[in-house]
N, C-alpha and C positions, 0 to 999 in steps of 0.2 A: 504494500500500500504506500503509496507516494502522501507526505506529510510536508504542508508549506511549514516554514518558520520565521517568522518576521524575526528582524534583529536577532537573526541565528549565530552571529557572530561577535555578541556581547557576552559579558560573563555567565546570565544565568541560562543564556539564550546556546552559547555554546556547549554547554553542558551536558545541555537538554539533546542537543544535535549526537550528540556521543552514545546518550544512554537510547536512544530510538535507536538509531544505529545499530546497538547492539541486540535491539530487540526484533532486530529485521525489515525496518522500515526504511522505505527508500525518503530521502531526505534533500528539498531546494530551502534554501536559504534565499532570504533576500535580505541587506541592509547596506545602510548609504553609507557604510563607514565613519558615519561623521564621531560614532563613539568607540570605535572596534578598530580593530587592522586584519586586513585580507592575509595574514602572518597565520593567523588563529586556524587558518583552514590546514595549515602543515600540522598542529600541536589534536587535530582530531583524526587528520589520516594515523599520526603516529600511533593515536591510541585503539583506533575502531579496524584501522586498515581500507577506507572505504573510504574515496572524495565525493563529500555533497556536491550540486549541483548548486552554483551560486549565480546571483543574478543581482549586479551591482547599482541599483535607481534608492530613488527617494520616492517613500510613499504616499505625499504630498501631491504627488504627478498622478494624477487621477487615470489620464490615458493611458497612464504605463500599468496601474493597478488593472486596466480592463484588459491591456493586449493580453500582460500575465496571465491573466483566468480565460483565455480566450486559447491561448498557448495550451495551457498545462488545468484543460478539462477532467482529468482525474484524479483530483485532487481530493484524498478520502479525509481528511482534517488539517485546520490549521490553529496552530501557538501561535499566539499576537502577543510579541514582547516587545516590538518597536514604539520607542517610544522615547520623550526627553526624560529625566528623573532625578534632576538635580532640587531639592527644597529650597534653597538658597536663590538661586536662578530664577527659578520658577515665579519669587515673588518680583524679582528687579527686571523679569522678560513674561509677564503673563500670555501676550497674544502669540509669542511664540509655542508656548506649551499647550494652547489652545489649541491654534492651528497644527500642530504637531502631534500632540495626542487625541485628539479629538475628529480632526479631519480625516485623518488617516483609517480613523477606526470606523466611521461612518464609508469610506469608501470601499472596508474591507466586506465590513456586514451586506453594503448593495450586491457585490457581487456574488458572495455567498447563500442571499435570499434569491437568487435568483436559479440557484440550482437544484435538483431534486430532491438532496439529502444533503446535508452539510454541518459537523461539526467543530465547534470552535472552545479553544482554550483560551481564555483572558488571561491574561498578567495583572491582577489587583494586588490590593494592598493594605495592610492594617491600618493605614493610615486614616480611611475609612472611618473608623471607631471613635478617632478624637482619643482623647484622656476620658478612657470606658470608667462606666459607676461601678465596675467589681471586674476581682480577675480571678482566676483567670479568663480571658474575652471568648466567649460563646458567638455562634453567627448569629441569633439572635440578641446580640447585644445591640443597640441603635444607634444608625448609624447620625454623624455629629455635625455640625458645621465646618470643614476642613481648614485645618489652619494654614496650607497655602493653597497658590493653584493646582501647585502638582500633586497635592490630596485629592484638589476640586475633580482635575482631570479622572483621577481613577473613581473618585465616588460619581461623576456623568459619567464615565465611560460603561459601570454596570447598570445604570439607568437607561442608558441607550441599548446595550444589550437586553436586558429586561424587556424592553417595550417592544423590541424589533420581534423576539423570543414569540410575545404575545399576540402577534400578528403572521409570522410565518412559522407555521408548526413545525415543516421539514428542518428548522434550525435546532441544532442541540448547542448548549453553550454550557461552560462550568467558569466560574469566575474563580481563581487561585487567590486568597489575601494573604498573601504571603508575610512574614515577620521580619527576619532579618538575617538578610543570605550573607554568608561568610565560609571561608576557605576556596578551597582551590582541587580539581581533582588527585588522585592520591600518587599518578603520572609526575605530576609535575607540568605535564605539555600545555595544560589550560589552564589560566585560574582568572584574578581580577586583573585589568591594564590599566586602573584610573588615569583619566589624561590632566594634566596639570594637579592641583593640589585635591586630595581625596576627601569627598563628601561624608563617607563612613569610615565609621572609629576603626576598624578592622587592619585597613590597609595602612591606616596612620600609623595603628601602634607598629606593623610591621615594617613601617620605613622608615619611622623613630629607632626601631632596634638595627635596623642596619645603617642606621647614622646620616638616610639622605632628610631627615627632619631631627632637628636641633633638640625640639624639645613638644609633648602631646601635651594638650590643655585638654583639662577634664573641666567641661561646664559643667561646673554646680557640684557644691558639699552639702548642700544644706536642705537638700528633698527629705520628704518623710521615708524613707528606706530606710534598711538595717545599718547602711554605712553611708549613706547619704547621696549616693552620686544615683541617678538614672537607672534605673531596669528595663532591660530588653531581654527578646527570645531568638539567640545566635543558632541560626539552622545552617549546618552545612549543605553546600549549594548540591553540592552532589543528591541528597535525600531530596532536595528540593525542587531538582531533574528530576529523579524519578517519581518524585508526584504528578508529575505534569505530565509522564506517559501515563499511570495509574486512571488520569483521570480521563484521557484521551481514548484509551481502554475500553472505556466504561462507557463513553460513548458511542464509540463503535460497536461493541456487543450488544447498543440497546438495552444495557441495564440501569441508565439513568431514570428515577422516580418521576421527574420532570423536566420539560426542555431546556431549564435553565434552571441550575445551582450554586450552590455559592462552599467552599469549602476554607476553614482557615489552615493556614499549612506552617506549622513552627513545632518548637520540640516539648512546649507546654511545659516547662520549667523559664523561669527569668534568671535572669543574673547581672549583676550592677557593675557598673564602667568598670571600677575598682576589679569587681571579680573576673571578669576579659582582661586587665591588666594582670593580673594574678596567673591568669592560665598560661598569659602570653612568657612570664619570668620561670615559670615551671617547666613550659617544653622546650625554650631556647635555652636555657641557662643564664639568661642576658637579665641586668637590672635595667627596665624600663624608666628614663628620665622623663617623669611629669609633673603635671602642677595644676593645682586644683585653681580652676579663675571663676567669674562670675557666668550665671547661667546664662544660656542663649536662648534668644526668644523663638518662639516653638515650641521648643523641648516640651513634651509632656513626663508625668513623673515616671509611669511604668507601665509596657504593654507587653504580656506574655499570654499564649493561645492555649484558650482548651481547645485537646485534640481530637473529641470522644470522635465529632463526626466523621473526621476523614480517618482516622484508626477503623473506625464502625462499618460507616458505612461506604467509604472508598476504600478501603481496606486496606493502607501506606499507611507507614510508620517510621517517622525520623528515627534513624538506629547510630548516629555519629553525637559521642560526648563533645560538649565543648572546648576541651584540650585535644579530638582528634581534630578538630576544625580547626585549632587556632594552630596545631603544629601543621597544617594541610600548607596555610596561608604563610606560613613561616618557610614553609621549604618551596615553595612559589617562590616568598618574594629573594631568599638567597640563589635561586635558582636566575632568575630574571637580572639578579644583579649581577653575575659572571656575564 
């Protein structure tokens, strides 16, 4: 079965491209490069033995979106992970994260409703939730005001799917909320490429321990937590791939309850900046040089997933501790720096 993947050549997108792969699917990639390097596609023949089929536009190009489905008519599911993802950005460039996440996705769904059967994987996000009234965060928890646009985009983006869902039956769709993807496959050939200075703590602390960043700033001591800084739920990207065949799976077999679902995907344990710092001094051996500064605006205090439903009822289970994730990212990022 032939499987599109937008932004199949981003971190969690390239992953993804490895674990299909392995699972027998034939596999087209499309992305504009603007966050990826065409480099990525050596680091998945190395691991899979199999070159995807890539196809180098910007999904923005409505006619390119159409010749593509017009091309590659047997396309039995597509992963929609393109997309921009920076929080920071997002608020100092809103129309571009509009136009970028929004556009694109409206032009993927037109062409998708237009086919006999079509199922689609969303790339969401916890962000969704806001700062949830209790955790661990259930899918019924409700969804919040976003605090930038690029929350805004993923909370429209399953609104748009939702509604299109409710008018073309032949669509199945599953929306991923993903938590917080971290490390690198256990290869080495693929993991994060942040381009200029790294939006997540993950790749900081790793480039703080190899010395190309001076020094991490941890925002904020002073949260209600057991040690003050931040909670989050560090999922290794790899389990995070294979969610997203699980759930792809699932719609192919025709075992989804209904055309459209929502799954949150993390390891349903948190754990506080401090404790990511901690894991990170345990599996290098390195003292990490940081410094507690003043919080940054966003931040909420803590967001970790209950897992019952995709454990349940997609039946995936994050199986990487968060010291096998943080040494994954660690032997990336010494790997990337030879």
């Amino acid at each position: 079965m032939k499987i599109l993947v937008t932004g199949g050549l981003g971190f969690i997108g390239s992953h993804t491209v490895v674990e299909l792969q392995s699972k027998g699917f034939e596999v087209v990639i499309i992305d504009d490069l603007s966050n990826s390097s065409e480099k990525v596609i050596d680091g998945i023949v190395a691991i899979t033995g199999i070159k995807p089929t890539f196809e180098k536009f910007d999904l923005k190009e409505k006619t390119k979106v159409q010749d593509f489905f017009k091309r590659h008519s047997n396309i039995a599911g597509v992963i929609h992970f393109a997309a921009s993802k920076a929080v920071g950005e997002s608020v100092e460039k809103p129309l571009l994260y509009y136009e970028n996440n929004i556009g694109t996705l409206v032009y993927m769904l037109q062409e998708l409703s237009a086919m006999q059967t079509a199922n689609f994987i969303f790339s969401s996000s916890c962000t969704v939730y806001g700062q949830a009234d209790k955790m661990p965060i259930t899918e019924s928890a409700p969804v919040k005001e976003a605090e930038s646009p690029y929350g805004n985009t993923k909370q429209m983006g399953e609104e748009i799917i939702r509604d299109t869902c409710k008018v073309v039956p032949a669509l199945n769709a599953i929306a991923l909320r993903y938590f917080n993807p971290m490390g690198a496959h256990p290869s080495t050939e693929i993991g994060e490429l942040p381009i200029g200075v790294p939006q997540n703590l993950v790749p900081f602390i790793t480039q703080t321990g190899a010395g190309i960043r001076e020094q991490l700033s941890v925002f904020g001591g002073d949260y209600p937590t057991q040690d003050g800084t931040c909670i989050r739920d560090y999922i290794h990207v790899v389990d995070l791939a294979k969610a997203h065949v699980v759930a792809l799976e699932r719609l192919i077999s025709g075992k989804n309850s209904e055309n459209y679902e929502v799954f949150n995907v993390g390891t349903g344990t948190g754990s506080s900046v401090l404790e990511a710092i901690q894991s990170f001094e345990r599996v290098s051996g390195k003292k990490l040089n940081y410094k507690i500064v003043d919080r940054r605006a966003g931040d909420i205090t803590a967001a970790y997933a209950d897992t019952t439903k995709a454990n349940t009822v997609l039946g995936w289970k994050a199986e990487s501790t968060l010291d096998e994730a943080m040494k994954s990212a660690w032997d990336w990022e010494q790997k990337i720096r030879k």
